[in-house]
N, C-alpha and C positions, 0 to 999 in steps of 0.2 A: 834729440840726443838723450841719454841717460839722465833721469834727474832723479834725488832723491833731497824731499823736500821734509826737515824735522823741525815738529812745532811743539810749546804744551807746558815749555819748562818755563821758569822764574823763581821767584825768593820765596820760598818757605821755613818757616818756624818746624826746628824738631818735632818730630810725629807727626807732620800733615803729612798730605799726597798731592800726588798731582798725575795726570795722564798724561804721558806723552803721544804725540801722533806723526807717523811718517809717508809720507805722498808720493807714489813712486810713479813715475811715468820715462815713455822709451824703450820700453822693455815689456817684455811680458811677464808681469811676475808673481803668476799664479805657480808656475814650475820650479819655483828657488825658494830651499830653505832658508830663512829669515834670520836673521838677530840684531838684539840690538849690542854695541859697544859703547864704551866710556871711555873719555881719558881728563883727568884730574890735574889741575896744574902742576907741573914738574916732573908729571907719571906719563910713561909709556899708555898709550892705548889698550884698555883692557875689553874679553867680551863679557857682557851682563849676560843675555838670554838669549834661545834660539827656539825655532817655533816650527815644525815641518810643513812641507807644503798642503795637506789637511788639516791642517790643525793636530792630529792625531798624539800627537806628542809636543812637551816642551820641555827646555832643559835648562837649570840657570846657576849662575854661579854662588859657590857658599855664599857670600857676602851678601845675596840678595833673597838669598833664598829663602820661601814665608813669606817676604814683602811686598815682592813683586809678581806679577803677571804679564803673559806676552801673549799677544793676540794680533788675528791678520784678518781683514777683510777681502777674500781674493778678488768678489765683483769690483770690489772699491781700491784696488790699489793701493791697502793702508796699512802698514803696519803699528800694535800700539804696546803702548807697555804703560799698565798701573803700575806705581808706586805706592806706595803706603807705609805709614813707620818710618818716615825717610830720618836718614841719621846726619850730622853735618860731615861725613867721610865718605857719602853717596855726591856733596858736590863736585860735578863735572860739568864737561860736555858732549851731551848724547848723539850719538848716531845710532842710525840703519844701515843696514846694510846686507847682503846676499852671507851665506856661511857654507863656504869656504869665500871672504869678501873679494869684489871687482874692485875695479881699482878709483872706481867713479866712488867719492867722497860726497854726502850734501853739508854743511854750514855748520849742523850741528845745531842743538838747542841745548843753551846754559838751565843746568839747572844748581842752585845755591841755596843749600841747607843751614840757615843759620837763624838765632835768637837777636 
């Protein structure tokens, strides 16, 4: 079945980074534009960034934009996103997911910006 498997995230202190990485298996998903979402305790589900199925383009939202990076490995079934500069208003929990998203959800990886 579909899985989508998000790792990478944990506690950081203002201005570090961290990589997050998504494991996708079940699917073939070298033909689906990528991105990753957030959603923040109390907040609706936002997207952060998308990636096209070549790499050829990426696109991300203000709030990340300059900080982050989105990147896909299509042998490897991986999608990843650096962080950098993370601010304490970047703490969520991160997903992957297809863009326009399937309905198949993975777990999500916390990631918590704080001093």
């Amino acid at each position: 079945q579909v899985q989508l498997v998000e790792s990478g995230g944990g506690l950081v202190e203002p201005g570090g980074s961290l990589r997050l990485s998504c494991s996708a298996s079940g699917f073939t998903f070298r033909p689906y534009i990528m991105s990753w979402y957030r959603q923040a305790p109390g907040k609706e589900r936002e997207w952060v960034a998308t990636i096209s199925v070549g790499s050829t383009w990426t696109n991300y939202a203000d709030s990340v934009k300059g900080r982050c990076t989105i990147s896909r490995d299509n042998a490897k079934n991986t999608l990843y996103l650096q962080m950098n500069s993370l601010k304490p208003e970047d703490t969520a929990v991160y997903y992957c997911n297809a863009n326009p998203p399937s309905v198949h959800w993975g777990q999500g990886t916390q990631v918590t910006v704080s001093s």
